[in-house]
N, C-alpha and C positions, 0 to 999 in steps of 0.2 A: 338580511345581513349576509356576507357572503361569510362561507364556510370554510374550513380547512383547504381541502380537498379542490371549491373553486378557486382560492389565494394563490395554491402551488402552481396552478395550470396558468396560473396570469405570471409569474415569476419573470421573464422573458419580455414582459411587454414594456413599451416605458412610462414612465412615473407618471404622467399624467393623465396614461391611457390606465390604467391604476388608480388613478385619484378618481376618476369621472364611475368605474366601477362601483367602488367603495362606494361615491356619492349617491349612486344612485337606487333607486326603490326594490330593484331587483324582482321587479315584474316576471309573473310567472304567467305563458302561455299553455292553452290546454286543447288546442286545435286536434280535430279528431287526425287520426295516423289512415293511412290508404286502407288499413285494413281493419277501420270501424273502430280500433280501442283508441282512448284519450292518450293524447301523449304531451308529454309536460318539456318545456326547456327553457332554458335562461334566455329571455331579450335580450338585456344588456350583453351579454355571452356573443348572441346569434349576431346582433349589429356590428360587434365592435369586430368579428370575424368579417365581415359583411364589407368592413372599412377594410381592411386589410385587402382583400381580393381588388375593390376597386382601385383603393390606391396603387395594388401594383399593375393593374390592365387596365384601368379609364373605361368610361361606362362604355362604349360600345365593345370593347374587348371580354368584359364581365360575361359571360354565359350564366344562363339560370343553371346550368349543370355544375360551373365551378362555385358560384355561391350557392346553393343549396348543399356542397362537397364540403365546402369550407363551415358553413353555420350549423351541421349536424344535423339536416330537417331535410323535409319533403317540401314537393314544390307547394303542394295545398297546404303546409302550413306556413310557408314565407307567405301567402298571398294570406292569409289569413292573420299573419301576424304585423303584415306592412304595407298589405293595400295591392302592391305591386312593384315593378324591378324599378321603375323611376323613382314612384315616393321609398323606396328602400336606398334610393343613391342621395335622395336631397336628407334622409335622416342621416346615413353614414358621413354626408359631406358636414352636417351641423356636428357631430362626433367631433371628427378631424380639426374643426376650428375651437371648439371649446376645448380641447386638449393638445396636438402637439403644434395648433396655431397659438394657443396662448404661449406656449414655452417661445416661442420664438421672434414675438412681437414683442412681450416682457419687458426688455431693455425702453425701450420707447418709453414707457412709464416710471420705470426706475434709477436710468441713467441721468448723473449733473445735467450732463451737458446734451445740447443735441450730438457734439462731432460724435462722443462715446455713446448716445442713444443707437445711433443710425451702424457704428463699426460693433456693438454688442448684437443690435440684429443681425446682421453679417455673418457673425461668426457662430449664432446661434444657430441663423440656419445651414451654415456651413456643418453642425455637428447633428441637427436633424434629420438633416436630409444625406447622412454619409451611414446611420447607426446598422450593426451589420443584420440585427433581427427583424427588420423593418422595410418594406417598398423604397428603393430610393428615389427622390425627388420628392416634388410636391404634388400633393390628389389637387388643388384647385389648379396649380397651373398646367397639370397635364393631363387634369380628368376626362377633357372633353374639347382637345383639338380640333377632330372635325366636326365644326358644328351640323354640317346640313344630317349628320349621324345619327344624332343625338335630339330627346324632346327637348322644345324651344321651353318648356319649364327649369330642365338642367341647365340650358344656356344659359340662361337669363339671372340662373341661382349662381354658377359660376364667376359671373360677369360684375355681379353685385358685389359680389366675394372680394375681387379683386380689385372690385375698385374703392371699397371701403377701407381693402392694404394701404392702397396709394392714398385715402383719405388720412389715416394715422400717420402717415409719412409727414404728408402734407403739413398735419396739423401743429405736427411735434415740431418743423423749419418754420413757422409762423410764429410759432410761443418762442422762438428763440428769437428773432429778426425783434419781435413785438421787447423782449428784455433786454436786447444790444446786442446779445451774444453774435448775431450774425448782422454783415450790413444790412441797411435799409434798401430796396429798390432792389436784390433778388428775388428772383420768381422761385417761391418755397415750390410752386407745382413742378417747376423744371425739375430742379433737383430730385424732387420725390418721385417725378418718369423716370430719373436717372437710375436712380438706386431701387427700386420697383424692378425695371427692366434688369438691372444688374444680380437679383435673386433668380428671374426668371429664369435667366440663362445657368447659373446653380445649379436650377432644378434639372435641366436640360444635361446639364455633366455629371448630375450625381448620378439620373436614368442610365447615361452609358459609361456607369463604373468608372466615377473619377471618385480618390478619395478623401475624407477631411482635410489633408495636406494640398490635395490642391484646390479644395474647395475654399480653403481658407486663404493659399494665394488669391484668388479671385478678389474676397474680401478687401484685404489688405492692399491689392491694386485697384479695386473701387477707393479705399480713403486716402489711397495718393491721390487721385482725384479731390477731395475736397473743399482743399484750398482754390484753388480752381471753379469749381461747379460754383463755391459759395461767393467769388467775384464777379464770374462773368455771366454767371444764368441770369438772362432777363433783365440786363443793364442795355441800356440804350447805346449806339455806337459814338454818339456823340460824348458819353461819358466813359470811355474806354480809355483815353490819355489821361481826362482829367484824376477820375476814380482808380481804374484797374493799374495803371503803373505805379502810383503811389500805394497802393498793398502789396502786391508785386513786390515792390523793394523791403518790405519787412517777410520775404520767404525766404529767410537764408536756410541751410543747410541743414539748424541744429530745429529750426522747428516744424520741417515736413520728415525728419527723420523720425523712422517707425520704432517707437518703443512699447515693448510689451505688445503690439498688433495694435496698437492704436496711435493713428498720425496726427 
């Protein structure tokens, strides 16, 4: 159970990097210290610090000198407690997605609609990736840019990562097309590259200090797109007078206008 003392030191983190805390068993390591005595420290503690470092440098930026600085340990006991600096980047990366990836996918599963599934991620991650106690951007999409840098086990955990984003994308424009909400004959994967790639670039403005405000313009000029993505992605051109000008003619004014952040 955590304690007083560790509750106050977490104050600062967000709610979900909090929730995965509490959740967890709070594994006590006892890896001997360089100087022969046992020394004890919190896993959960040492990883979730662990995620933080990488989230704000991407693994090859990561020094064993600043995570070892940041998890309160010696080198022999991070290797003792995680193997090594890779398997310490693919546990801190599963961290990351069970907690502040859930907050920001969320909408997908609880929103009516898909238009407000897909502008609720939007804007989620428009406020994850701006929060001021926190890395900005995203650890998978900017964990490990240069691949040739990095083990081809991160790549590959990376890779997977992302592409299981764009599978929930996908999945959530499919269940809509499949109950009417969206025409028949667009391509759900277009769209789902579309808005995939539209967070990518997010992550990218929040790393050079852009902030919720304009993280959110971003959003909200992604779902003027919409209307749009969801006619023409993946309709054949031969169906572009027949289909897309007759939708086209029901986009007046009053219903691509933004209310409340959602178009």
């Amino acid at each position: 159970m955590c304690n007083d003392r560790y509750i106050n030191r977490c104050t600062s983190l967000p709610i979900a990097v909090k929730r995965y805390i509490y959740r967890s068993l709070q594994k006590r390591v006892d890896p001997m210290s360089d100087k022969g005595r046992p020394r004890s420290f919190d896993r959960a503690d040492a990883l979730m610090r662990a995620m933080q470092v990488f989230w704000e440098k991407g693994y090859e930026g990561a020094s064993l000198t600043a995570l070892t600085a940041a998890m309160g340990i010696n080198p022999p006991s991070l290797y003792a407690a995680f193997g090594c600096k890779e398997a310490l980047y693919l546990e801190a990366m599963e961290l990351y997605v069970q907690t502040v990836g859930t907050e920001i996918w969320a909408p997908l599963e609880t929103a009516p609609t898909a238009r407000e599934a897909v502008n609720g991620f939007l804007l989620a991650t428009a406020e994850a990736y701006s929060q001021p106690d926190t890395p900005h951007g995203c650890l998978i999409a900017l964990g490990g840019l240069h691949q040739a840098a990095i083990p081809e086990a991160v790549c590959e955990a990376l890779t997977r990562h992302r592409t299981e984003n764009m599978d929930k994308l996908r999945h959530r424009l499919e269940a809509a097309i499949a109950a009417g909400e969206l025409p028949g004959g667009v391509d759900a994967g277009a769209i789902a590259t579309f808005y995939a790639t539209v967070q990518h670039g997010m992550s990218i403005l929040a790393r050079d200090g852009g902030s919720y405000e304009a993280l959110k313009n971003v959003a909200n000029g992604a779902m003027a797109a919409w209307y749009g993505a969801t006619i023409w992605m993946g309709r054949r051109d031969d169906q572009d007078d027949e289909i897309g000008g007759r939708d086209l003619a029901k986009m007046d004014c009053e219903s691509v206008r933004c209310k409340g952040g959602i178009f």
